[in-house]
N, C-alpha and C positions, 0 to 999 in steps of 0.2 A: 873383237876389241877394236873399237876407233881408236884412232890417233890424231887427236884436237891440233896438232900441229903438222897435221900434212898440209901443204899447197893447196889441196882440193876445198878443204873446208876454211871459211871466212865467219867471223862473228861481226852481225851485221848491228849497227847503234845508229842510232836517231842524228840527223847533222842535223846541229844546232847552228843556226847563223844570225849574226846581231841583230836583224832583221823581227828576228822569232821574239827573240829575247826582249827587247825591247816594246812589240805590243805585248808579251804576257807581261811587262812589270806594270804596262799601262792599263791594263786588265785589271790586274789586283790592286793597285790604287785605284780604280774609280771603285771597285766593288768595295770596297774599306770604306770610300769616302760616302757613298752612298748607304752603307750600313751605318754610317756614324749618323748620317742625315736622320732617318729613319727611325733610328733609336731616340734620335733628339726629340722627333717630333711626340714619336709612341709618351716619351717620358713627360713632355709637355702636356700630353693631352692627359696621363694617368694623373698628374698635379694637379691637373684644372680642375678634374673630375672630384679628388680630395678636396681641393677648397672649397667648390662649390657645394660637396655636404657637408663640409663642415661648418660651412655660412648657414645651411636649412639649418643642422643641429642647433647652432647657437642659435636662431634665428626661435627656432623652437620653444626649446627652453627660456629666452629672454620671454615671449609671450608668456609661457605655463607661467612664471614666476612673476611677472608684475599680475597675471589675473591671478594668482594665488597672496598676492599682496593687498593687493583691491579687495580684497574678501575679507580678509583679515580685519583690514580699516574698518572695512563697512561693518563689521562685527563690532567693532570696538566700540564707534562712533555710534551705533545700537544702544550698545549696554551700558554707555554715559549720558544718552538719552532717554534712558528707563529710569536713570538716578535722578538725573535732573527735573523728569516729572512725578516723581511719588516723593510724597514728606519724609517718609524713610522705605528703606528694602529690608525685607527681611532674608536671613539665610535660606530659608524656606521658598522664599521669590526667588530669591538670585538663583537657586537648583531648577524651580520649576522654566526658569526664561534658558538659563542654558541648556538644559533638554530641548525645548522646543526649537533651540536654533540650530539642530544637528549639524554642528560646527562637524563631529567626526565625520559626515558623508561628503563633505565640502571642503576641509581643511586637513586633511590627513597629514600627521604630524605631529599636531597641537597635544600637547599633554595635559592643557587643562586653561579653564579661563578664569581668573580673577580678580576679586576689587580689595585695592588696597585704600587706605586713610594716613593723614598727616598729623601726626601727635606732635604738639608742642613738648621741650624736655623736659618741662616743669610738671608735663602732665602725666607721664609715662605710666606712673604707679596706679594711678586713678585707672586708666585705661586697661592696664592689665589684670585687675581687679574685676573689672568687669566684664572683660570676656571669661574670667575664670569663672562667673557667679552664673553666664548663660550654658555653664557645664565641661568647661572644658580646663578640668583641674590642673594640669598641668603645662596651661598655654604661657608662650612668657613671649618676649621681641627677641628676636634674633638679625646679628648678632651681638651679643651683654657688650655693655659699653655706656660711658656719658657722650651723649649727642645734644645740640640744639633742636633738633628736630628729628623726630624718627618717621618713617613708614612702617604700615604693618597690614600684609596682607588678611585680610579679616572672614572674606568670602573665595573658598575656588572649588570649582567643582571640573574635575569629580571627585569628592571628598574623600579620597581612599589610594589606599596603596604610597606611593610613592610622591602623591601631589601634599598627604602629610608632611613632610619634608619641611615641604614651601608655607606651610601654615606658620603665621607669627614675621618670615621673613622682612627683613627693609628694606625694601631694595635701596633705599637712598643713601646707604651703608658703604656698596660698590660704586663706584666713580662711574665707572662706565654707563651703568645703567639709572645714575642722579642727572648725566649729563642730558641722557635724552628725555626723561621724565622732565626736567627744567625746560628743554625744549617742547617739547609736547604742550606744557603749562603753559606757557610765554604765548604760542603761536595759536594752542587752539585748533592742535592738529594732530594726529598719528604720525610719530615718529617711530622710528628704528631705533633699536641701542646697535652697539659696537659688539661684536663675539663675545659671549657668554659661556659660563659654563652653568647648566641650571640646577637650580639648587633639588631641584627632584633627581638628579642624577644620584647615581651609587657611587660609593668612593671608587670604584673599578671601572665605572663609565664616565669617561672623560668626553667624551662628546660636546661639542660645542651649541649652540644655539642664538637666537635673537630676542 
């Protein structure tokens, strides 16, 4: 058995002297300061790196969507110069020109392309008569109402499914979509409307559109 407190044995400890003390405190601030340096930079450079893809994404996308807009035009601006040179279109033309313009491999999205007309109110009756007599018994303007003027989509293809809907619709009915039709009119140009909800939507799909 030892005995920890004989003379013989001493427990021997580190002399610390201010000396010591004072370069380790100098020690551990610069290492602090230099890890903060460090970090700052690391953080800088991972920012940079974010904004900089995030300018290509935008950058991206701003392309895909004016060339997806430009097609669009040119499509339009097409199919108002098909009207403009035959004395009349038939439903039958208008199906066969938008086949041929495979909007779907080009414009993916589009749910359908069509020509709408400007009925005076006076006229309305006359008009709906006459599309119901080229077979479509139970076509009417949508939606019912006295207006000075109506629109009425007459031609859209593709004639089915959900673009029914849109058959008969005015668009000049919603504000929104009178205001850019009047522009359009005025200028002589392809306009945008404001966010839409389109009338081929299901009461369940709320989805907006142009």
């Amino acid at each position: 058995m030892v005995n920890l407190t004989s003379k013989r044995y001493k427990i021997l400890r580190p002399k610390t002297t201010t000396k010591n003390a004072i370069w380790g405190l100098v020690i551990l601030i610069l290492g602090l300061i230099l890890t903060g340096i460090a970090t700052y930079y690391a953080q800088n450079e991972v920012n940079a790196d974010a904004k900089r893809e995030f300018a290509s994404t935008c950058n991206e996308i701003k392309i895909k969507t004016a060339n997806k807009l430009r097609t669009t035009a040119q499509l339009l601006l097409t199919g108002s110069a098909f009207f403009e040179s035959s004395d009349s279109v038939s439903r039958g033309a208008w199906k066969k020109f938008i086949e041929r313009s495979k909007y779907e491999l080009n414009l993916p999205g589009i749910k359908g392309l069509g020509y709408s007309i400007i009925i005076p109110g006076n006229q309305i009756q006359q008009h709906i008569q006459k599309i119901r007599r080229e077979g479509f018994a139970g076509y009417d303007v949508k939606p019912s109402g006295n207006r000075d003027v109506y629109t009425s989509i007459i031609y859209l293809e593709p004639f089915s499914g959900a673009n029914l809907r849109a058959f008969g619709y005015d668009m000049y009915s919603d504000s929104t979509r009178r205001s850019a039709m009047e522009v359009s009119r005025d200028s002589d140009s392809v306009t945008l409307t404001g966010k839409v909800t389109l009338v081929q939507n299901s009461p369940e799909d709320q989805r907006k559109g142009i």
